[in-house]
Jmol script that loads the backbone (N, CA, C; Angstrom):
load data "model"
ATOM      1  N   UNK A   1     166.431 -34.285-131.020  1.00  0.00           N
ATOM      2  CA  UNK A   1     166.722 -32.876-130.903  1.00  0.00           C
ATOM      3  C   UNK A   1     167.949 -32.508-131.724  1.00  0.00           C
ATOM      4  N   UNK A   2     168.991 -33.769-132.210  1.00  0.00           N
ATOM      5  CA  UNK A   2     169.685 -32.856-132.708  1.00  0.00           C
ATOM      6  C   UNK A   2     169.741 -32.809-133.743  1.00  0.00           C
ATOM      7  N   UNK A   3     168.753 -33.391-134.837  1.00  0.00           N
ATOM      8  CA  UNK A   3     168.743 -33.090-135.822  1.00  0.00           C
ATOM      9  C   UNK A   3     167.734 -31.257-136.254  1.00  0.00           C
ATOM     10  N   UNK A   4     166.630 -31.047-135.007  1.00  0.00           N
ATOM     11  CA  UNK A   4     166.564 -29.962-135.250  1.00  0.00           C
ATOM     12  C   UNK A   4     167.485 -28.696-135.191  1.00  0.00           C
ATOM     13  N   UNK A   5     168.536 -28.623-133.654  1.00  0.00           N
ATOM     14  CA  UNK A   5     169.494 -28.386-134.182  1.00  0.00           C
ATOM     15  C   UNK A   5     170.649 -27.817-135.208  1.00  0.00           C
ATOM     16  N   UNK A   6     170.736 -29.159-135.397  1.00  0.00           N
ATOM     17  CA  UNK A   6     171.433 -29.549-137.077  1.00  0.00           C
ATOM     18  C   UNK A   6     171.032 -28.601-138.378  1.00  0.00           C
ATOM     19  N   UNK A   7     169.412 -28.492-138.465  1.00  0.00           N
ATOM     20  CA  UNK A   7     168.681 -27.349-138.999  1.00  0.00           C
ATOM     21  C   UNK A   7     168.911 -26.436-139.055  1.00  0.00           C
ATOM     22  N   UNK A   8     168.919 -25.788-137.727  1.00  0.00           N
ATOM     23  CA  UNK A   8     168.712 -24.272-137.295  1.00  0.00           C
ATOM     24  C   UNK A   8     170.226 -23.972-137.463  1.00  0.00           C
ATOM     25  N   UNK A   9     171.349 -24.880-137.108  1.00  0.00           N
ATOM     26  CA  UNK A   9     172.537 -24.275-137.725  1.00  0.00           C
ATOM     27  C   UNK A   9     173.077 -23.846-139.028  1.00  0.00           C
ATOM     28  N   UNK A  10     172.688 -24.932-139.844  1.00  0.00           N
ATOM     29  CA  UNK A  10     173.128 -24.685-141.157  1.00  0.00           C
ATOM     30  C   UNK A  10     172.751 -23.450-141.977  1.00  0.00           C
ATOM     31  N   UNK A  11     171.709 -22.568-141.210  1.00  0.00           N
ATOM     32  CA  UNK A  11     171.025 -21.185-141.949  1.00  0.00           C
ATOM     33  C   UNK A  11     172.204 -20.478-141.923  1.00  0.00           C
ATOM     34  N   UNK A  12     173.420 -20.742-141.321  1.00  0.00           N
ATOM     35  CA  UNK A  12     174.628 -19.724-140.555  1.00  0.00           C
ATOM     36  C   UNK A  12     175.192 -19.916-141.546  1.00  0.00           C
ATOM     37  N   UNK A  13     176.676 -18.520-141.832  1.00  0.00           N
ATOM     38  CA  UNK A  13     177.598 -18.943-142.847  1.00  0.00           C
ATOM     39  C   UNK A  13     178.754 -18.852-141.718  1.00  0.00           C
ATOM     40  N   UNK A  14     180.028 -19.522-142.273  1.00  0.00           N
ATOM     41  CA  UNK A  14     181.222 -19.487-141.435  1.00  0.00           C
ATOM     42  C   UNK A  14     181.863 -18.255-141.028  1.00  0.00           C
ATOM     43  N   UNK A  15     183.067 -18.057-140.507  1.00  0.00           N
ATOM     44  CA  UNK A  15     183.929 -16.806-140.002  1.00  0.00           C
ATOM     45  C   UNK A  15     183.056 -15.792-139.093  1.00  0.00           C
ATOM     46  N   UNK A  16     182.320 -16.425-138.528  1.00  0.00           N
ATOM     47  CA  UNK A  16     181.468 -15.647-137.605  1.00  0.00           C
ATOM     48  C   UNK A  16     181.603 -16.187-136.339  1.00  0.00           C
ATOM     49  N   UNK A  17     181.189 -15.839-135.410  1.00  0.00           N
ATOM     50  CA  UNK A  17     181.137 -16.268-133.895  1.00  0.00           C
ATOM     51  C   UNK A  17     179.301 -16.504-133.927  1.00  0.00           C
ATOM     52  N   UNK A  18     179.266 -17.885-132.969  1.00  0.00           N
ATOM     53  CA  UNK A  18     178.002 -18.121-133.120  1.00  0.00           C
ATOM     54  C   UNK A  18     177.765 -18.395-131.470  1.00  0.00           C
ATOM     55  N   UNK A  19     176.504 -18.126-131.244  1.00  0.00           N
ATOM     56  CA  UNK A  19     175.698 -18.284-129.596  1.00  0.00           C
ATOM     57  C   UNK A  19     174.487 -19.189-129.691  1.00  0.00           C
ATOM     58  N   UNK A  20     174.597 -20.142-129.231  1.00  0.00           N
ATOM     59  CA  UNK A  20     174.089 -21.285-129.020  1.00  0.00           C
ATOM     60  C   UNK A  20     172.685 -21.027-127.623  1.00  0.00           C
ATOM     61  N   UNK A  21     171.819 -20.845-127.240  1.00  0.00           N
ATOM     62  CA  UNK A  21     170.671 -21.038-126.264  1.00  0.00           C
ATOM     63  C   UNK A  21     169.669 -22.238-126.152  1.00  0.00           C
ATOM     64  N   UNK A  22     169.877 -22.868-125.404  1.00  0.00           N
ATOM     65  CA  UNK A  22     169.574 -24.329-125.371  1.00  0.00           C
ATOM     66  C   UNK A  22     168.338 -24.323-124.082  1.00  0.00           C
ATOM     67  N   UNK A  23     167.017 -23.546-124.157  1.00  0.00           N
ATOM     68  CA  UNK A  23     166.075 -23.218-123.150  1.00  0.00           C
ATOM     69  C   UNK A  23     165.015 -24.461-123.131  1.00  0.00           C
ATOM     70  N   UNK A  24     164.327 -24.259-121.851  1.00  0.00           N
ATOM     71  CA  UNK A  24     163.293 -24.824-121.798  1.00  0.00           C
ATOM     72  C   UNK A  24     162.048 -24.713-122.512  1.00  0.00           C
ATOM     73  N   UNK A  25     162.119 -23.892-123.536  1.00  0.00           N
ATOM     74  CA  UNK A  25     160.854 -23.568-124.164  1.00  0.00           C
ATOM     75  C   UNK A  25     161.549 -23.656-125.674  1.00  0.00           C
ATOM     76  N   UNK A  26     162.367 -22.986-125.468  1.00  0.00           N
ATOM     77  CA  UNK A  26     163.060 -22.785-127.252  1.00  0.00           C
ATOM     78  C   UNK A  26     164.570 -22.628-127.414  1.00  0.00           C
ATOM     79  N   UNK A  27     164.930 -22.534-128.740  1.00  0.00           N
ATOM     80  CA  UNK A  27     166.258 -22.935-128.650  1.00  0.00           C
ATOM     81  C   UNK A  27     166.665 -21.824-129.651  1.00  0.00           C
ATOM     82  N   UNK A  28     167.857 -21.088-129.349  1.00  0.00           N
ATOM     83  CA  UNK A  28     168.227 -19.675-129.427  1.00  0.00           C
ATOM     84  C   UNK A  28     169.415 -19.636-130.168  1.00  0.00           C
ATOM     85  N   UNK A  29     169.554 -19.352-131.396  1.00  0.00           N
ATOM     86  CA  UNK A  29     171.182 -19.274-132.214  1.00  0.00           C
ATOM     87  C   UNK A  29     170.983 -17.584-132.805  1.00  0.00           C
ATOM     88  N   UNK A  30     172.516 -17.318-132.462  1.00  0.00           N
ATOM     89  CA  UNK A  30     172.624 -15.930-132.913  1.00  0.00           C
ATOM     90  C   UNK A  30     173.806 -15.768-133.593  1.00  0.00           C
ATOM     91  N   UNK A  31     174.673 -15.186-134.491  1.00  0.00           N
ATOM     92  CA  UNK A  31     175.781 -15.014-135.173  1.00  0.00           C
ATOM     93  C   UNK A  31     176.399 -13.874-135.757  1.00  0.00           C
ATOM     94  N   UNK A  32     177.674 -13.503-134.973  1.00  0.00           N
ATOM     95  CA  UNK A  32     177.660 -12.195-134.720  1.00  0.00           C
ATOM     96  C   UNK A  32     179.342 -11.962-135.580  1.00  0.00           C
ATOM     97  N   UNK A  33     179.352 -11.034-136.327  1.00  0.00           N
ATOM     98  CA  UNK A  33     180.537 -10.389-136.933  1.00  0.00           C
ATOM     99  C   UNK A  33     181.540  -9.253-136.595  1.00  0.00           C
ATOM    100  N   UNK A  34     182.663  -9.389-136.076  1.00  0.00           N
ATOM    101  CA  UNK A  34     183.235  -7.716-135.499  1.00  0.00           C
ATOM    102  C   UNK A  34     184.360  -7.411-136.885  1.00  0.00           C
ATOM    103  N   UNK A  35     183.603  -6.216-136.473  1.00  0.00           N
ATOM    104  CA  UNK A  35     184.377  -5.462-137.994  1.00  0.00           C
ATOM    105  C   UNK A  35     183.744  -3.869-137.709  1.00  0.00           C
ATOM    106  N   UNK A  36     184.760  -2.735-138.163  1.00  0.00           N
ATOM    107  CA  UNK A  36     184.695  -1.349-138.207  1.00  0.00           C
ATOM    108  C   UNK A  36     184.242  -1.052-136.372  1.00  0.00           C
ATOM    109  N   UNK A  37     184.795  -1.849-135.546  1.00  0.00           N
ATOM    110  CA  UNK A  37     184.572  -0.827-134.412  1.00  0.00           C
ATOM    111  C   UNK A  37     183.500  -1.824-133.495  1.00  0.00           C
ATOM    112  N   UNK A  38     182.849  -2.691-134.449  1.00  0.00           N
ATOM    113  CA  UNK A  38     181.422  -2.495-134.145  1.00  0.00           C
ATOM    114  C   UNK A  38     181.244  -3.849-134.032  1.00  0.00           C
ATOM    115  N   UNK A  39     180.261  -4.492-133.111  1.00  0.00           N
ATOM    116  CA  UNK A  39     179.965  -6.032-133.703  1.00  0.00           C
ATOM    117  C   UNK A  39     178.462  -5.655-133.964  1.00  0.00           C
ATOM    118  N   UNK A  40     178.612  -6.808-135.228  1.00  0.00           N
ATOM    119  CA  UNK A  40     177.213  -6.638-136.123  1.00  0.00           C
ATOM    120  C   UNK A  40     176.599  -8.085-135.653  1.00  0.00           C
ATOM    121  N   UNK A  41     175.004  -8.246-135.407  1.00  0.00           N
ATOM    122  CA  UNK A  41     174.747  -9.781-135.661  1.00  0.00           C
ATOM    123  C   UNK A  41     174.093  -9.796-137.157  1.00  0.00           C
ATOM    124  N   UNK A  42     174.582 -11.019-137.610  1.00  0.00           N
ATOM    125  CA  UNK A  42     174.585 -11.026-138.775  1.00  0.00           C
ATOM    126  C   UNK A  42     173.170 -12.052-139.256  1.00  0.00           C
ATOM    127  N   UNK A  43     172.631 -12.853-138.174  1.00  0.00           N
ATOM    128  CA  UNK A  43     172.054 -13.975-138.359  1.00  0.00           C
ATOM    129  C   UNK A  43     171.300 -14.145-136.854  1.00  0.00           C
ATOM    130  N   UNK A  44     170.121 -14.354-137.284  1.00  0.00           N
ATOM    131  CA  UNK A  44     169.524 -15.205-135.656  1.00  0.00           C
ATOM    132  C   UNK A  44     168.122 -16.075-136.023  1.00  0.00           C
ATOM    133  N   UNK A  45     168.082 -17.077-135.314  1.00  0.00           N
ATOM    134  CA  UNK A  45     167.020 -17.900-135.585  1.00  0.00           C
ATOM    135  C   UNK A  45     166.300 -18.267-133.895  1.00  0.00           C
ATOM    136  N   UNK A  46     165.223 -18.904-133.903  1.00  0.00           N
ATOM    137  CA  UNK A  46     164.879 -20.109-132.920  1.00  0.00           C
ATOM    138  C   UNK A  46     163.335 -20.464-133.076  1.00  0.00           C
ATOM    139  N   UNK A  47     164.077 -21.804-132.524  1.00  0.00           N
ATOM    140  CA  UNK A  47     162.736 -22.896-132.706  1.00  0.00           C
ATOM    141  C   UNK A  47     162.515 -23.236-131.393  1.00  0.00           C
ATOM    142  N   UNK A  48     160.662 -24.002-131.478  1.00  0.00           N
ATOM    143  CA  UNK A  48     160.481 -24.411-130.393  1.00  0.00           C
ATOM    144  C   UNK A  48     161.533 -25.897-129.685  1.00  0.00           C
ATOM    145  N   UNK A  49     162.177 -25.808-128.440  1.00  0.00           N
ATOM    146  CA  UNK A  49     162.132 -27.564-127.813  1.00  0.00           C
ATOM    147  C   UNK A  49     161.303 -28.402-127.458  1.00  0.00           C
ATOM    148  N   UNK A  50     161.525 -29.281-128.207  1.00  0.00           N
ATOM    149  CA  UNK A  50     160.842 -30.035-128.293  1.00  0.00           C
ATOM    150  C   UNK A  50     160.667 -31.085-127.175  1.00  0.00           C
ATOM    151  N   UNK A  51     159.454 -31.124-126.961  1.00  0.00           N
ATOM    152  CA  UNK A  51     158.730 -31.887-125.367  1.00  0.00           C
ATOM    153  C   UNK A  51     159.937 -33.329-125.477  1.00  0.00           C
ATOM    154  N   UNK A  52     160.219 -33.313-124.196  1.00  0.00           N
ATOM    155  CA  UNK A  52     160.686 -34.786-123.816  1.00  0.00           C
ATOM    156  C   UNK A  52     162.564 -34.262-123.573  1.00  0.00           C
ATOM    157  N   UNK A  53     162.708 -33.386-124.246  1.00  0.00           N
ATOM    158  CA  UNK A  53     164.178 -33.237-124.846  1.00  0.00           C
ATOM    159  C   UNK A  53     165.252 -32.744-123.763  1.00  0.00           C
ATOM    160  N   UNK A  54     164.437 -32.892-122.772  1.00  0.00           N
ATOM    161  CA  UNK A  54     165.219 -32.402-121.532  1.00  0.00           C
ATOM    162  C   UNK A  54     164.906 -32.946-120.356  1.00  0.00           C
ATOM    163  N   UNK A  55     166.025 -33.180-119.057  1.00  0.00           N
ATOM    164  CA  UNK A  55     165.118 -33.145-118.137  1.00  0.00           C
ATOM    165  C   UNK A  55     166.348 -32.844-116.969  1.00  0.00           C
ATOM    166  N   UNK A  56     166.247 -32.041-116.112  1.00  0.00           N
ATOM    167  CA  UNK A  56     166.812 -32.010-114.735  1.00  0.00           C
ATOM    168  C   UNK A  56     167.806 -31.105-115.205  1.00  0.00           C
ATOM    169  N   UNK A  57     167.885 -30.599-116.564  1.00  0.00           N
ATOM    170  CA  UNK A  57     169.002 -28.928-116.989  1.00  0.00           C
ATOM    171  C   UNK A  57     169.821 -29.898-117.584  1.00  0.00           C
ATOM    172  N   UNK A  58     169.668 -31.535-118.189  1.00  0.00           N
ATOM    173  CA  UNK A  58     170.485 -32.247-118.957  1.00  0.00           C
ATOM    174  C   UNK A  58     169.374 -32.283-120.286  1.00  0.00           C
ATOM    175  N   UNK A  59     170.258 -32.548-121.987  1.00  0.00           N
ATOM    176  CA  UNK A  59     169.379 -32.197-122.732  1.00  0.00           C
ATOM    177  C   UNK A  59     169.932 -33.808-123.008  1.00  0.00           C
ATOM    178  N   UNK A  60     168.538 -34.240-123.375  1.00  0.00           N
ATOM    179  CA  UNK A  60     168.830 -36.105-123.734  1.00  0.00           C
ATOM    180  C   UNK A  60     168.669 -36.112-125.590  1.00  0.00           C
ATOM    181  N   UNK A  61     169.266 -37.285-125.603  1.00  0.00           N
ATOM    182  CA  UNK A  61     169.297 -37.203-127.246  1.00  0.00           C
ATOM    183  C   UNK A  61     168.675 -39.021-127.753  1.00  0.00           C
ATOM    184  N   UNK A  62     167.463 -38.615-128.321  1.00  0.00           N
ATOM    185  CA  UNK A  62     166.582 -39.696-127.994  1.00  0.00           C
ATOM    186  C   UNK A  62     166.929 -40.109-129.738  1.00  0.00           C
TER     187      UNK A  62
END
end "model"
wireframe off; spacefill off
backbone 0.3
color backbone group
């Protein structure tokens, strides 16, 4: 899992604030910019999790 992860982060560029969602079905990154008043998201992705990659609300790293 964490090389998918690893993936889904690198689409991001730096100086941003990033949100991480680590679900039972899929996995949730968002990246958000404040500037003029306002926060902008600048970036969002997600992929499916992948079977096995969890169990009991702990995420295992196989």
């Amino acid at each position: 899992m964490a090389t998918i992860v690893r993936d889904l982060l690198a689409r991001f560029t730096g100086g941003a604030s990033l949100g991480i969602d680590i679900g039972q079905h899929t996995i949730k990154v968002a990246e958000v910019k404040a500037g003029s008043g306002a926060v902008e998201l600048t970036a969002a992705g997600l992929v499916s999790t992948p079977k096995g990659s969890g169990e009991g609300g702990s995420i295992l790293d196989q």
